[in-house]
N, C-alpha and C positions, 0 to 999 in steps of 0.2 A: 597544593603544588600544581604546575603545570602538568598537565597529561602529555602522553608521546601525540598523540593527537594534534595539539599543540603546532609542535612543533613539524607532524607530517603538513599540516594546512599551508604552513608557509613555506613548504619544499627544503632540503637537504641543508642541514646545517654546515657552515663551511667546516673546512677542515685544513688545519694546521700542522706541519710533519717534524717532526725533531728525533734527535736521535735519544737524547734524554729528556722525560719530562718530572718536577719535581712537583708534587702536593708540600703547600707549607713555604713562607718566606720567613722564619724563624731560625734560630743558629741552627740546628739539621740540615734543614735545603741549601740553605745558601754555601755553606761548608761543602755539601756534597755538589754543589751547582760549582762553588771555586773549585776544588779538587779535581772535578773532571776538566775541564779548560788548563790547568796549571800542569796534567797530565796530558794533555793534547798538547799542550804549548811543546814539554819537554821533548814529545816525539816527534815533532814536527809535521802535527796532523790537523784534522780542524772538527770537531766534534761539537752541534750542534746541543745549545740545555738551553731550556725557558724553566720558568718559575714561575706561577700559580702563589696566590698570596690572597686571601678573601677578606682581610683588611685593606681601607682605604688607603693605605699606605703602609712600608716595611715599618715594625714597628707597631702600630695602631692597635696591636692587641696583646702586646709580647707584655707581661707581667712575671715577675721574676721573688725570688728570695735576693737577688743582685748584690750576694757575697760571689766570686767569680774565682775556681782555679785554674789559671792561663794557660795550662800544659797543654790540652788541645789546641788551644789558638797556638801556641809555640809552635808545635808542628807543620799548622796549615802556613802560619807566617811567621817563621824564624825573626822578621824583622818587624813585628807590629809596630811596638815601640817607635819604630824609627816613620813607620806610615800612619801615625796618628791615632792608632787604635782608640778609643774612649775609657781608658786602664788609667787611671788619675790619683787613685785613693788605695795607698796600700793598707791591709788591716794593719793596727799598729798594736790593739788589743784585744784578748778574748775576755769576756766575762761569761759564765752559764751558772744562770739563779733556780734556787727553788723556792717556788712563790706559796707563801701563806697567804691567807685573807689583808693580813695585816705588816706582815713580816715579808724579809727577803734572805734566804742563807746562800751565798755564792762558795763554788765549790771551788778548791783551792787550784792553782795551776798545774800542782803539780800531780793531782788525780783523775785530771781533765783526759779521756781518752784522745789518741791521735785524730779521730774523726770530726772531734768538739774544736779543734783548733784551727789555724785560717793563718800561719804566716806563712809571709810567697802569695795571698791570694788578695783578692783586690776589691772594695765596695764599686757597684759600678750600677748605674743604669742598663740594664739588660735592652731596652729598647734602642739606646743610643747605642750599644756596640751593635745590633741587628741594624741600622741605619748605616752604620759604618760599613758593616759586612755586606751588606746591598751595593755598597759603592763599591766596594773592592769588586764584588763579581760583576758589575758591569763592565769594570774596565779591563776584565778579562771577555769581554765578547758576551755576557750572560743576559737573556732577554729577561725580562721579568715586567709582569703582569697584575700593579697590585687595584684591587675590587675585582678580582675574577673570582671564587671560589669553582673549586671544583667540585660539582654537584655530583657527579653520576662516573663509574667506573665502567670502562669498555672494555668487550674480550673480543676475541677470535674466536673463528668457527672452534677451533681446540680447545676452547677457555683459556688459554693464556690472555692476561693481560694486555689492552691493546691500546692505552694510553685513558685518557678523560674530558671527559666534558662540562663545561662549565653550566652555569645555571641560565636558563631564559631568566630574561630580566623584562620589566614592562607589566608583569601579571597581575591582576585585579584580587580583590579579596576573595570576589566570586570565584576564581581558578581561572577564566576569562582573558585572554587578552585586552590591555587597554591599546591608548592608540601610541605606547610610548613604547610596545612592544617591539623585542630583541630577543632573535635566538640564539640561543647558547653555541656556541662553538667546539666542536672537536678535536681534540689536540691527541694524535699520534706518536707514539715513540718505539723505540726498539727497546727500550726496560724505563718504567717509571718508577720514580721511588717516591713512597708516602711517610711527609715529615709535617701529620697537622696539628702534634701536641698530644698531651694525654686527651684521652676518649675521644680517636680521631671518630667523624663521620664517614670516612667510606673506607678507613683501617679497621674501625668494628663490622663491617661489612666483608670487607677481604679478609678478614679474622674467619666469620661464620661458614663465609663460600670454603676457604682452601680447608677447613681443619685447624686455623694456625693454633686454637689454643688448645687441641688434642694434647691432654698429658702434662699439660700447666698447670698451677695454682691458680686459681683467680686471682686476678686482679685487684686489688683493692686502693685506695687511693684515700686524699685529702684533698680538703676546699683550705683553699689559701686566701686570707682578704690583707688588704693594706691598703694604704695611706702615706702619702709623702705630704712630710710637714718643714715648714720653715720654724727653725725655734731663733731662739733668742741666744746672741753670739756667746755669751757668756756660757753659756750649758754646752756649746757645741765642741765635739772633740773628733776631729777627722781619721777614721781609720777606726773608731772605737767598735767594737761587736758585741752586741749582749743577746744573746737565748735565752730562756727562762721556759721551767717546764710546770704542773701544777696548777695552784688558783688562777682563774675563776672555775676551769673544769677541777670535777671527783678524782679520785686517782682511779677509780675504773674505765675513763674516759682518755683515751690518746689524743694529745695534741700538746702545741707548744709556742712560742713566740720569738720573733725575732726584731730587735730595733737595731739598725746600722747607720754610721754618722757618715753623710758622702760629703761631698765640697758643696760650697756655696749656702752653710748656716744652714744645709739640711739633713734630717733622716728619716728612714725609712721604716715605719711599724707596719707590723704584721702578725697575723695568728692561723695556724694551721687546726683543723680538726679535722682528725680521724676521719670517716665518712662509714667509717663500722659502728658508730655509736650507737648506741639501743633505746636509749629515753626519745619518744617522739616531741616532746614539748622543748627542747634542746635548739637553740638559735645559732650556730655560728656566727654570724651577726653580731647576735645580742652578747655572745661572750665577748668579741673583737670586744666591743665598745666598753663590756665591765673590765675587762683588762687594763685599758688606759687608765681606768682608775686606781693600779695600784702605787703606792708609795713609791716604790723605787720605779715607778714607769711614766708617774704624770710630773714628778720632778723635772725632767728634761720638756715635756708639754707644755706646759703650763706656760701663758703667756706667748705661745706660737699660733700659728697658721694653717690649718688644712690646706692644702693645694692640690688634692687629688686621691681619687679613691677607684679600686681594684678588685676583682677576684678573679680567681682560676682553679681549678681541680688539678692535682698534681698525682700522679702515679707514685704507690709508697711501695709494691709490690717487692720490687728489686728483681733478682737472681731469681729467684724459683717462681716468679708470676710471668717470666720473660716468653712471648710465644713463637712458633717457627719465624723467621726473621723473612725467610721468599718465599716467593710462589711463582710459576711459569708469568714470567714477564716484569717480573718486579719486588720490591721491597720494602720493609720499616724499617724508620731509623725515628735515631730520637724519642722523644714521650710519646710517638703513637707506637713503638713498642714498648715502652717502660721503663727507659733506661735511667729514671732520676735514681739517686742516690741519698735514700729518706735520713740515712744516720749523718750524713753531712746537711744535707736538706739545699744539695745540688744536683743540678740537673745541664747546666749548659753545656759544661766539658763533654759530659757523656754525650750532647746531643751534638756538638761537632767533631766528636771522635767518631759515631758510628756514621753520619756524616759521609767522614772520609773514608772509612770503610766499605761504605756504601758504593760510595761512587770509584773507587779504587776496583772494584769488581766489575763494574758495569763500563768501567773505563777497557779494563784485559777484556773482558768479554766481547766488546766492540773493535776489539782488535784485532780480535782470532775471529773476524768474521759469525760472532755468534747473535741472535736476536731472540727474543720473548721465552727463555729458556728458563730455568732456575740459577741466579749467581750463590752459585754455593761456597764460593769464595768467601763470600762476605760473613757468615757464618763462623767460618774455621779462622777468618783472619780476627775476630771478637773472640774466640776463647784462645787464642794467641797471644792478648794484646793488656796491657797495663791496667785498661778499664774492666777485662772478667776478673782480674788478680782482684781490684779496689772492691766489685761487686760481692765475690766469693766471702771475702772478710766479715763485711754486711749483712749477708744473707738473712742473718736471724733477728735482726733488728725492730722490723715492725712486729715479727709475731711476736719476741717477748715484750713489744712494749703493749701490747694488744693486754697482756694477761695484768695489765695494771701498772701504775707508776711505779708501787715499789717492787714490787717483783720483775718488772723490766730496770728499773735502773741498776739493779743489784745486779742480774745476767747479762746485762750489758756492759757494766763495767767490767764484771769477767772475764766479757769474748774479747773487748775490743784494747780494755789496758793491761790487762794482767795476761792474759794468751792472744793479745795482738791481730785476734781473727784467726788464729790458726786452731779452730777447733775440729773434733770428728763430726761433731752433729750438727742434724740440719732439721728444722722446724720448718710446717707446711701451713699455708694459710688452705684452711677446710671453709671458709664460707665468704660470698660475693655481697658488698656492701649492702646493697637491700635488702637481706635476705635477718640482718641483722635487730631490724625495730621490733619491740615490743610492741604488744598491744597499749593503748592511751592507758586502759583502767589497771596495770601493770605497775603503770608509770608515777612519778610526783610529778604534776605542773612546777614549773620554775617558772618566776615571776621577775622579771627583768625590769633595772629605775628606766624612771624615762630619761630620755635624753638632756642635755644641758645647754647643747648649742655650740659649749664651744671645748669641752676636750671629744663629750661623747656626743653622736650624732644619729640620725633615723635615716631609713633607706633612701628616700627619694633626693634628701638632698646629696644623700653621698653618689647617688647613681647619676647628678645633676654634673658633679665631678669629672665623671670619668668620660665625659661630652660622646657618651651615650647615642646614635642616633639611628635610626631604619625608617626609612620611606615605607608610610603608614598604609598605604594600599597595595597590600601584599598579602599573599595567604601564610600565615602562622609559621613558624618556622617551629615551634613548642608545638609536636602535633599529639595526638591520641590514642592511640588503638582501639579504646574504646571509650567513649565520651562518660557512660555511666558508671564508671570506676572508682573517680575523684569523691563520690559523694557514695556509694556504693558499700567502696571498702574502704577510701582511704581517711574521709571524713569519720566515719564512723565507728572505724576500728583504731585507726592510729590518731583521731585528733587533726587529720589537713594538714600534716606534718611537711607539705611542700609549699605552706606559706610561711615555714619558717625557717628550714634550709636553702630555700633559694635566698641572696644575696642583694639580691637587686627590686622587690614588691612586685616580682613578676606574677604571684600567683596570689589571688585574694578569695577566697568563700564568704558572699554574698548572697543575697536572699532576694527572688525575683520579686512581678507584682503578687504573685500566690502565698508571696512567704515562704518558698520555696529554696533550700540550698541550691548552689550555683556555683561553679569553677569556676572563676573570670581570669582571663590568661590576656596580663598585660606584656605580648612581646616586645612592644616598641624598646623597654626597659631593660631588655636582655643583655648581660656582660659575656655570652657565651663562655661561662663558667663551667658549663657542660653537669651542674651538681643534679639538676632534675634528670638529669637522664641516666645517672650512676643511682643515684637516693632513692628514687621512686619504689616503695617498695612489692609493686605487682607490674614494672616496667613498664608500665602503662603510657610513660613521658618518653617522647622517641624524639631527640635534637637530630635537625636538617640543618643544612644551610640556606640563609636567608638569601635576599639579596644582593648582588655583588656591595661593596664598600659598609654594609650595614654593620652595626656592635659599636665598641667602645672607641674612642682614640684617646690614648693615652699620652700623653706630652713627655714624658724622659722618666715613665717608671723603672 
């Protein structure tokens, strides 16, 4: 990475003043970017927001479950519907399977908890409504910035928050300036709020600085992959929703799948795993791909089209992983505080609800002539509000699904159908997802078919998919702590267990001219999945931001 050096050589980087600045062009920012304008309009004030977005465009990295309940958008816009929203495909059915090797047993409707079901809610492209919601906040006055990331977090003499800075761009592999060099920019505000997805980069940061996860559970999460496929019209059923939980994973292993039928002859596969999993020879990947193999999942396949491949880490935490939400100057909302919702295996509602919440605080605050403070507002208005009542219900969700399929589904159907969420107890997640691998010689190898080309497929061409790209002369954005780790402890204890949890062949052990193991760290390849930097199990893998417009562009995941 650039040094400050760097950037003292070429004298003071400019500097840009707003009164709000937003980390994140994803439903959080943008929700909290329209909210604050659509509250300025009402009072007849003018209240300056930009928006910070480190994809190449709104959208470019937004990967979704893209089953959608619209009660948050309702709110922000009473009238979506009537302004276009991208809300096209109502679910018209649920199915949730439990998967044998060979077998499919679907659970009947009527023992389906409230959580498993989806009418009123809509299959949708999560990228296309974040392209929508871009439009909507410009045309409320909202700047927005996208291939900016925001690299670096600024305080005040006080340590409050004092807005951020984007990345120098132009930098050599050597750390060096080329001659295409550009210094990053300073963007000041009077409260900045951080909306950049689960395992933000500079939200694990202002995590560490304030305290925020003083007296939380950890965190724990899941890697999400999918694939949107064009099938064959005759299979196609618009609105259909199928979950399935079970084969190809153990029942001691959490995770589960999701395929949704959108418009235009396509749907959407997908498979979550745990990221608490303990066998190091364990591929999320390689399960994704044995999945399509099953009976009731390559039926709808077969005879279709890949069009596009995905992952992302998702926060499964909920309620008790959730951490102080401000700190003097600023805030989380969205997945960089946690807010998805694992037992629906949604996340957008919550991230335009806290959103407005967000910006609802920062809006009064900037009223009453206040700056770089704590909005404590924002806080009290979340355990107020419809989405801590949805969260509270939840709460126990991943842990019992943690202690195994059948003893999670049985306590799960308990909390959620039969006492509705209203129970006394509460279960605590006691361990952070790396902390979880066994040793290799603990372990069974699992030995995964190869590919076929055309239901199941290998990393490079899937990562070929998701048009993939970073200007190759740059320094690592996959960085180290300590170089002799990988081969140290993690080859040799755990198996190199981060060439098979990352997603995308970013990570390969290779043997130099000596014969010698070697870490070879292919960043160009990175989906910013963020999973080596959750997985790594001696934290060794530290995700930066690359940069500006670098990663994936996804076309209407």
């Amino acid at each position: 990475m650039a040094t400050a050096s760097v950037t003292e050589q070429y004298g003071p980087r400019e500097t840009m003043e707003y009164d709000v600045v937003i980390v994140g062009g994803g439903p959080a920012g943008l929700a909290a970017a329209i909210r604050v304008k659509q509250r300025a309009a009402a009072a007849g004030t003018e209240i300056s927001v930009c928006v910070l977005e480190k994809g190449s465009e709104l959208g470019a990295h937004i990967l979704s479950g893209a089953v959608m309940d619209p009660r948050a958008l309702s709110e922000l816009f009473p009238d979506w519907k009537e302004r276009g929203a991208p809300l096209d495909v109502p679910v018209t059915e649920d199915r949730f399977l439990f998967l044998t090797a060979t077998a499919a047993r679907a659970v009947p409707d009527w023992a389906l908890p409230e959580n498993f079901k989806n009418h009123g809610n809509y299959v949708i492209s999560l990228a296309n409504v974040t392209r929508w919601l871009g439009q909507q906040a410009e045309a409320l006055g909202v700047e927005i910035f996208p291939g900016f990331p925001a690299a670096e977090a600024l305080y005040h003499d006080d340590g409050a928050v004092k807005g951020v800075a984007t990345g120098n761009m132009g930098i050599g592999k050597d750390g060096e300036p080329t001659g295409n060099f550009q210094p990053g920019m300073e963007l000041h505000a009077k409260y900045t709020l951080f909306c950049e997805g689960a395992r933000g980069h500079l939200g694990r940061q202002l995590s560490e600085r304030f305290g925020l996860r003083d007296g939380a559970d950890p965190q724990v999460y899941g890697i999400g992959i999918k694939e949107l496929w064009e099938i064959d019209p005759s299979k196609h059923k618009p609105g259909l929703v199928i979950h399935t939980a079970g084969w190809p994973l153990d029942t001691q292993t959490y995770g589960g799948s999701f395929l949704y039928h959108t418009d235009n002859n396509q749907v959407m596969v997908g498979f979550v795993v745990g990221l608490g999993y303990t066998n190091p020879y364990l591929s999320p990947f390689e399960e994704f791909q044995r999945y399509k193999t099953h009976p009731a999942i390559r039926s709808f396949l077969e005879g279709g089209k890949r069009v596009s491949y995905g992952a992302r880490a998702i926060t499964a935490g909920g309620l008790m992983s959730l951490p102080k939400l401000v700190f003097p100057g600023g805030a989380l909302a969205g997945d960089d505080a946690g807010f998805l919702n694992a037992s629906r295996i949604k996340g957008s509602h919550a991230a335009i609800k806290t959103g407005m919440l967000a910006a609802d605080a920062a809006f009064d605050a900037l009223r009453a002539g206040r700056q770089g403070d704590e909005l404590a507002a924002y806080p009290q208005a979340f355990e107020q509000s419809w989405l801590h009542i949805e969260l509270h219900k939840a709460r126990n969700f991943k842990q019992w699904m943690s202690k195994g399929l059948l003893v999670g589904t049985l306590m799960v159907g308990i909390e959620q159908k039969l006492l509705r969420g209203n129970v006394p107890w509460t279960l605590r997640h006691r361990h952070q997802d790396h902390e979880t691998l066994k040793p290799a010689s603990q372990c069974e190898p699992i030995v995964y078919p190869r590919p076929d080309g055309k239901l199941t497929f290998d990393r490079l061409s899937s990562v070929f998919l998701s048009n993939t790209n970073h200007e190759e002369n740059q320094p690592s954005h996959l960085t180290l702590r300590d170089p002799s780790v990988p081969i140290t402890l993690n080859l040799r204890t755990y198996a190199g267990p981060e060439a098979r949890f990352c997603p995308a062949g970013v990570y390969e052990f290779v043997q130099d001219e000596s014969n010698e193991d070697r870490l070879q760290i292919n960043a160009q390849n990175c989906l910013h999945c963020k999973t080596c930097d959750i997985k790594d199990p001696s934290q060794n893998i530290v995700w930066v931001t690359p940069e500006g417009g670098g990663g994936p562009n996804y076309p209407n995941t």
